[in-house]
Every structure is written in C-alpha cells, then in structure tokens.
N, C-alpha and C positions, 0 to 999 in steps of 0.2 A: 504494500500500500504506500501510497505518494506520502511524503511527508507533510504536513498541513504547515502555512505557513505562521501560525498563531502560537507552535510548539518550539519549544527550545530543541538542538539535540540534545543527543545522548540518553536516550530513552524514550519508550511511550510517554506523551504527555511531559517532555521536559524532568522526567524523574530521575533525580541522581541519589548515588551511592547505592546504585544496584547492581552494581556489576557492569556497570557503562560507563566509557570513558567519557568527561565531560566534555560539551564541545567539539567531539567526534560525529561523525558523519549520521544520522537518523536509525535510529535500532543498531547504532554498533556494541561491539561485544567489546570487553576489556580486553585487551591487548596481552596481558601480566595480569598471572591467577594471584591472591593473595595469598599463598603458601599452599600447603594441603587442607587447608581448615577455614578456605576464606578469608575475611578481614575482622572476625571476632575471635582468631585464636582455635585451638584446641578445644572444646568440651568441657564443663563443668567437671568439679570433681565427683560430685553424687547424679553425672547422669547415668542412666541405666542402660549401655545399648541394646538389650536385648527388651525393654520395652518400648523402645523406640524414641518415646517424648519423655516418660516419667522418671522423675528423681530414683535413685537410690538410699537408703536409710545412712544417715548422716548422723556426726555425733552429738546432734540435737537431742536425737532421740537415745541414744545408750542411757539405759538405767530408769527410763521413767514406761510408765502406763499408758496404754492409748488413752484413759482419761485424763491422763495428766496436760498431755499435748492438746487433747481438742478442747477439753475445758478453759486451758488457759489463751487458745487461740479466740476464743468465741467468746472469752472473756472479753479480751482485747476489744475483739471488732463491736460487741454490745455497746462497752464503752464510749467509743468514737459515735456510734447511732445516738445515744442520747447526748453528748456532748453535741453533738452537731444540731438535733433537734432545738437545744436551748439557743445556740448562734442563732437559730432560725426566728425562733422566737422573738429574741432579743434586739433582732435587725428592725422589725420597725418598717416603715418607707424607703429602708434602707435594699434598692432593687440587688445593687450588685451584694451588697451583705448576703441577702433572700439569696441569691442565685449560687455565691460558694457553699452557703449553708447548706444548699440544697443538694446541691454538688459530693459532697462528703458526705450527708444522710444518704444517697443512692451508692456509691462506694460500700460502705459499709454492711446496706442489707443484702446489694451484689457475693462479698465475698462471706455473708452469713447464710445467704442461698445456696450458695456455690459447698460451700462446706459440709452442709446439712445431706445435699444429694449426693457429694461423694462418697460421703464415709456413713450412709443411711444405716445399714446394717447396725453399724455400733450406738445408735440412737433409738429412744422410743418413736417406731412408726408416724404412729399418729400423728401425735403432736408435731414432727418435723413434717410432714407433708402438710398439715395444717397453716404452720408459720413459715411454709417456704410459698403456698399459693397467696397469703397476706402478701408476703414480703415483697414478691413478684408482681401483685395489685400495685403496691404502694410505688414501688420502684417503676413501673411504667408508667405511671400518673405523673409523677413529676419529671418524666423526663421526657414529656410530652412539648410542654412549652420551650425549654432549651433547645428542642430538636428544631421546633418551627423557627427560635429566632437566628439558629446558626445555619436552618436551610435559606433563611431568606438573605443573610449575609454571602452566603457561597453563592447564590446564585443573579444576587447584584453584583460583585466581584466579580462572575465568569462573564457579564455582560459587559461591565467594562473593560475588563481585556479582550473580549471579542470585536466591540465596537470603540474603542480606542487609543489602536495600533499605528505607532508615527508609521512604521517600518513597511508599508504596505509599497510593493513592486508598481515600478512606474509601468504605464502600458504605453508600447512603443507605436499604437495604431491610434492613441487618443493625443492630446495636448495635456498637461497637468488641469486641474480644477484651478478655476481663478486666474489663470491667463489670458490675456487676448487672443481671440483666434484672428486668424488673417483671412478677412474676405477675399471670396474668389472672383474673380472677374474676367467680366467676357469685352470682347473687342469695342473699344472705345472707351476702357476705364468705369465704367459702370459696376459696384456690385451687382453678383448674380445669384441667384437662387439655387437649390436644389433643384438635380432636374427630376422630374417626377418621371416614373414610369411608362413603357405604351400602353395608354387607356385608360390610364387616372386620373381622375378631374380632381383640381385643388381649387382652394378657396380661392384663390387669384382668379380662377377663372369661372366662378360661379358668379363671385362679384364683379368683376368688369366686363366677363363675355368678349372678351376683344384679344385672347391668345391665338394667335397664327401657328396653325395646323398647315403638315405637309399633307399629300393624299394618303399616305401612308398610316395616316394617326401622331406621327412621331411633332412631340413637342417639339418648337424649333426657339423657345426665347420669350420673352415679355413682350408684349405688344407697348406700344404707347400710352394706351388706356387704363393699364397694369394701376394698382392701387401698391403707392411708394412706401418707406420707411413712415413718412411723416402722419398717415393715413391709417397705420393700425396694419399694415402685410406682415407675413408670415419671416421676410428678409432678414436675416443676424438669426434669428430666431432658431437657439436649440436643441431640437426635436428629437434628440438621440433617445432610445428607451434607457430609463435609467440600469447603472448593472448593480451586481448585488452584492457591493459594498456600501453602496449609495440606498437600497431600499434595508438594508438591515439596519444600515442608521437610522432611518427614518421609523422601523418600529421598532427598536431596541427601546427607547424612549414608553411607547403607549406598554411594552410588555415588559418592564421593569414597572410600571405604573400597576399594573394589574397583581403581580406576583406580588407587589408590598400589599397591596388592599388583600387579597385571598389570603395572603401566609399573616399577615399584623388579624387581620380577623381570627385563623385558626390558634395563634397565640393568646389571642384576647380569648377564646373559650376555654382553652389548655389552662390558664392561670385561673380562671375561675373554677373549671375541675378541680386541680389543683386546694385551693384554698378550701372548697366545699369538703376534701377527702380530708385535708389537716383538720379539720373541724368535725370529722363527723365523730361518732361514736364507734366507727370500725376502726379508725385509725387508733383512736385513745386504746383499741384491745390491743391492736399490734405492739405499740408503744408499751403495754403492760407486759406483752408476751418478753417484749427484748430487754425491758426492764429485771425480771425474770431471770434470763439469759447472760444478765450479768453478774448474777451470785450466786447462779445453779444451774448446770447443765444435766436434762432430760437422759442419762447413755444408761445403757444395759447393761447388767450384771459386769458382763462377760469384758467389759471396755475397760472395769476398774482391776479386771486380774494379767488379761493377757500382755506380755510386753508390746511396748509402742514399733519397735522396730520389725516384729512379727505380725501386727495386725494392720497397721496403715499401710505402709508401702504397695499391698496386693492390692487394696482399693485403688490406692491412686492409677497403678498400671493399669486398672481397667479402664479408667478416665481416659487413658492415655492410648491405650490400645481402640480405643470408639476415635479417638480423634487421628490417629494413623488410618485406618479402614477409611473415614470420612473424608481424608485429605489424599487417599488413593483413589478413592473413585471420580477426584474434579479433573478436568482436561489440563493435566498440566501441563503435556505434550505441545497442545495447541496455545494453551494461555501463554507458552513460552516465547513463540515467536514473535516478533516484533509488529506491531498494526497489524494484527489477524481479523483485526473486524469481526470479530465472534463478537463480545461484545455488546455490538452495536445494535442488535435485537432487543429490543426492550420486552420485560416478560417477569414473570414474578419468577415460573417455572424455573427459568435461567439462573435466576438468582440467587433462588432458596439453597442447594448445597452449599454455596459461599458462605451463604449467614448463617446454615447448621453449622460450618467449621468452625466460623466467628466462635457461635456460643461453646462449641467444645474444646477448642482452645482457652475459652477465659476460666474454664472448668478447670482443666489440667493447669496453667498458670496457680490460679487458686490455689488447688493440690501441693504445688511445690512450695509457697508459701507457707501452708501449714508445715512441712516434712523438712522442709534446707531452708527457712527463714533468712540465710544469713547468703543465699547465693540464687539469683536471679539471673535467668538466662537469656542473653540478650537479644539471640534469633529471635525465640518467644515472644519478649515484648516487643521487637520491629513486626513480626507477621500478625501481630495482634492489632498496631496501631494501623499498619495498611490494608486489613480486614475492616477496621471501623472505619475509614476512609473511603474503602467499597460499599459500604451499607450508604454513606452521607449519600456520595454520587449518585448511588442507585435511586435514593429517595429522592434527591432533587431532582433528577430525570425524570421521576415522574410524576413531580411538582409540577414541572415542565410540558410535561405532554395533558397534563387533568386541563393547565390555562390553557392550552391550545383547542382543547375541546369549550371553550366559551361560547357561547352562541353570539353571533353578529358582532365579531371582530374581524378589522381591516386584514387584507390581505400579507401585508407588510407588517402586523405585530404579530400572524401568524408564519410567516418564514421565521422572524427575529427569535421566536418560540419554539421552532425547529431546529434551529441554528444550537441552540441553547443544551437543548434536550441532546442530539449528537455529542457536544462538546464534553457534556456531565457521561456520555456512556463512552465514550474516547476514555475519560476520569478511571471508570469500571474497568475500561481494557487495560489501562495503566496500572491501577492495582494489584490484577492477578496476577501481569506482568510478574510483577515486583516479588510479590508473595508469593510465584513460585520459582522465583530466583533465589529466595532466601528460603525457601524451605528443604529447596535441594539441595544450598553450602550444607542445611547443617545432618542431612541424610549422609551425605557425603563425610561430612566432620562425624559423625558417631562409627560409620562403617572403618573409617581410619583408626577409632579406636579398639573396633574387636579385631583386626589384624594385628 
C-alpha cells in the first residue's frame, strides 16, 4: 500500500520504536536486530518459559501462605479504593480533582477484579462473583464519561492534522492557490475565454445570442455582442471543480462541529450516570463490600494452609496460558506486514479478539503483580498500552462513521467524516502492527531462554 502522505515514516501511522528505523523509507524494517532479546534485554528473572506469559514463584512468596499474599494484596488495592473514593469526595467542583479521583477509584476495582477471577478457586465463590459483577458495574460507569471526552479530543486532533498540513505536494498541472493566473489571449490582445465544447451552449451565448458558429457547430470566439468583464460574464472566472483537499477543508469544519455537539452531549449523560451511581444505594453496598475487603478477606480453608508458592503460580499460568491461545489465534502473520489494509474494514467482529487479548492481558499483568511485585515486564506493559490504543481508534472510528450516518448533512462534512473514520482505522492497523512486533521480540526473548 502507497504510503499516505499525512504519515510520518518509519512505521504504520508514523509509529516509532517498533522495530522501524526512524525516518526510513514507509514500513521499513530495522536494519540492526537489538541483540537476541530485542531492545528490552533478556527476560525477567521469574519469567516462566514454559508458560509462556506467567511469572514464576519469586522470593516474595518463600515462606508465606496463599493467604498471606492475596490478603495482603487486596488489602492494599481496598485501601487505595477508598482513599480515592474520599479525593472524590473531597474534590468538590473540583472537574480535574473529580477526574484523577476517579481515575485511581477504577484502577483499583480493575486490579481487585482482576484478582478475584484469577485466583477464584482460593476465595469464597459467591461472594467474589458477587463483588467482581458490582465492581465491573461500577468500573464501566465511570469510565464512560472519560472515554467520550478523550474520544472527542482524538478525534478533533486527527482533524486537524488531517486538514492542516503546511506540507501538502504542489500540483504541477495547477498554479498555487492565491496566485495570479495569466489570462489567455487570442489575437488582438483580448482576454479569452474557455473554449467550450462541440455542442455546448454557455451563458454567453444564451444571453447575447450573437456567438458565430462554423457549419460544423465548432465555437469559433466571442462575437461582438458577447456580455464583457464589466457586465457580470463568466471571463477570469474559476470554474475548476474543487479537489479534495479543498472540499475536506470545507467540511472538516461543519464535522468537527457535529462530533463536539454528539460526543459533549454523550459526556453530559455519562456524568450524570455517573453521579446518579455514586449516589445510589448500590454503590454505598459496593463501597461497604470493599470496605470489608480491607480488614478481611472472604479465602477458603485451604488458602490459609497451602504454601503460597504451590498454590498461586498454577492459577496465574492459566491466566497466562488463555492469553497465549488468545494471542495465537489473531492474524499476526498478516497484522505484521506493513499497510495491509486488513484493518481498514470497520466491524465489531474484527475487533472483538483484539479486545478479548486486551482484557487477558490486563489479567495476566494483574497476576504478576500479585506473585513478582517487585518486577514488571516491560513487553507487557508496551503490548498493553498499544492494545488500549487499538480499542481508543476503534471506538472513534466508529464515532466516526455513527456522525456520518446523520440525516441531511452536506456532502463535504460527509467525505470530511470519511476521511476521518479511515484515518482512526489506519490508527487500528498501526497498533497491531506494533503489538505484534512486540509480542514476537518477547516469544523470541523467552525461547532464547529454554535453549
């Protein structure tokens, strides 16, 4: 695929440190491998390559009880839930206060979900499926409204980078905009007109009737009669159809006008959800459940006897082994090669394996947190941050295409609409790009270490 001229090189969509030389030529490949292990090194100490993704038991765990570790993890994260609840509180009119507050309250029930279903076995049932379907209410209510105002900022940003670009190719067949053009002229110094076609009547000759025809039909010039410059004629005047850099400008304007009104509307309902859930009496249970959760954790017999480094780590490998299967079955082959336009299909279908990885990845991250606290693996968190990157795109894509479907909008705010929508799923192609460039270093980096 051509390279678009709106994109940087050295990668889909201008993306660096993916294994593209910056500045190199449109989907070039790096030149010089970073060692055998990539540019993050060798492997954690507690990776496991025989589970693929999941830790190995670490000396976190020697000597203590699977109670001791998830208690004291779930301690932790409880903590942070109501600390953060009361910032919330506390903010006031305070939006941006409101919004980190809010920010760290979804953190927190994120990785007390995340915990609860991995290591479910060692917990009472019930109760964990209970407060992980709350947690999951509460956690996608509030992260409703953040999602609309950071779609509406990505997608007036991708507008003005799309519509204005100093750097746009001059065309050798046009004059620049804003030049003088040079009348043409026919014998005797006279400007002259476009000639018109055999068989076309123009307004010059509706209105003066006095154009001299050969027998043939063939226009031969203005007559005498011809209505001048001074008189309102068609002369200088021009007619060119605009192209389509010229009409994207023209509705990039009415379709960033539309997309604030639709997305500031779906945020103004989001904050009101929002504030209706902090308020309700289902939230105040939630709040008592994790209140709860921070001086007693719900686990089964069997969590206070068995050692921690015998019971967790098989949980987490299954975390880990669903998200290797999950991340075997996506087109990495294809999502590998450079502008594949796969892509550029808008579709949920498409989508949804990507966002099941997303979520089994934040899974397994989770998991290593509880088990190696003290070592974070960095493929991990890149393939995680360019996963949520793919979900942003995807949704504004199809932010994108919902305005285009408006009834009785101009033709030019729906190209600009179009324009848009491609651009953000170019975004998507560029993701998986990425994510599967980084999740082969580290397939690559773990196989180097069972040899």
């Amino acid at each position: 695929m051509a390279q678009r001229p709106d994109q940087r090189t050295g990668g889909p969509a201008g993306l660096l440190g993916t294994g593209c030389e910056p500045g190199g030529a449109a989907g070039a490949r790096a030149a010089v491998v970073d060692g055998p292990y990539g540019p993050y090194g060798p492997p954690g100490p507690y990776d496991d390559p025989a589970a693929g993704t999941g830790p190995a038991a670490g000396p976190h765990l020697a000597g203590r009880t699977a109670e001791d570790v998830l208690a004291g993890y779930l301690h932790q994260q409880s903590a942070d839930f109501l600390r953060s609840l009361r910032l919330h509180r506390e903010s006031g009119p305070d939006a941006e206060g409101a919004g980190a507050a809010a920010r760290r309250l979804r953190r927190a029930a994120r990785r007390i979900s995340a915990t609860l279903h991995t290591f479910r076995p060692l917990t009472e049932e019930a109760w964990a499926d209970q407060l992980l379907a709350e947690l999951g209410w509460l956690s996608g209510t509030l992260a409703r409204e953040q999602a609309c105002a950071a779609r509406r900022d990505r997608l007036m940003a991708a507008l003005t980078r799309l519509t204005g670009r100093t750097d746009r190719p001059d065309r050798p067949d046009r004059p620049e905009r804003g030049t003088d053009r040079a009348p043409r002229t026919r014998r005797g110094g006279r400007p002259d007109r476009a000639e018109p076609s055999a068989g076309t009547r123009t307004m010059g000759t509706r209105a003066a009737g006095t154009r001299k025809t050969e027998p043939s039909g063939t226009d031969t010039g203005p007559g005498p009669g011809d209505l001048g410059p001074e008189t309102g004629s068609l002369e200088g005047r021009d007619t060119a159809v605009p192209d389509a850099d010229a009409v994207l400008a023209a509705g990039a304007a009415r379709a960033g006008a539309l997309l604030d009104r639709q997305l500031t509307l779906a945020r103004t309902r989001a904050h009101s959800a929002a504030l209706q859930a902090l308020g309700s009496s289902r939230f105040h249970a939630v709040a008592d459940s994790v209140a709860v959760l921070a001086s007693e954790v719900p686990l089964t017999r069997a969590a206070a006897d068995v050692p921690a480094a015998e019971a967790l780590p098989p949980l987490a490998e299954q975390s880990a082994r669903r998200l290797a299967e999950a991340v075997g079955a996506l087109p990495l082959v294809r999502a590998g090669q450079p502008y594949n336009a796969e892509a550029l299909a808008d579709g949920a279908r498409q989508d949804a394996p990507w966002h099941q990885v997303r979520v089994l990845l934040r899974l397994s991250r989770y998991a290593q947190e509880v088990l190696v606290p003290e070592y974070a693996d960095p493929r991990l968190a890149e393939a995680a941050l360019l996963l949520e990157g793919h979900r942003d795109a995807a949704e504004a894509a199809a932010a994108a295409a919902a305005a285009a479907r408006t009834p009785r909008i101009a033709p030019a705010t729906a190209y600009a609409l179009g324009v848009l929508h491609a651009d953000q799923r170019h975004q998507v192609e560029a993701a998986r790009y990425a994510f599967g460039r980084v999740w082969l270093s580290r397939e690559k980096a773990l196989k180097g270490v069972e040899r």
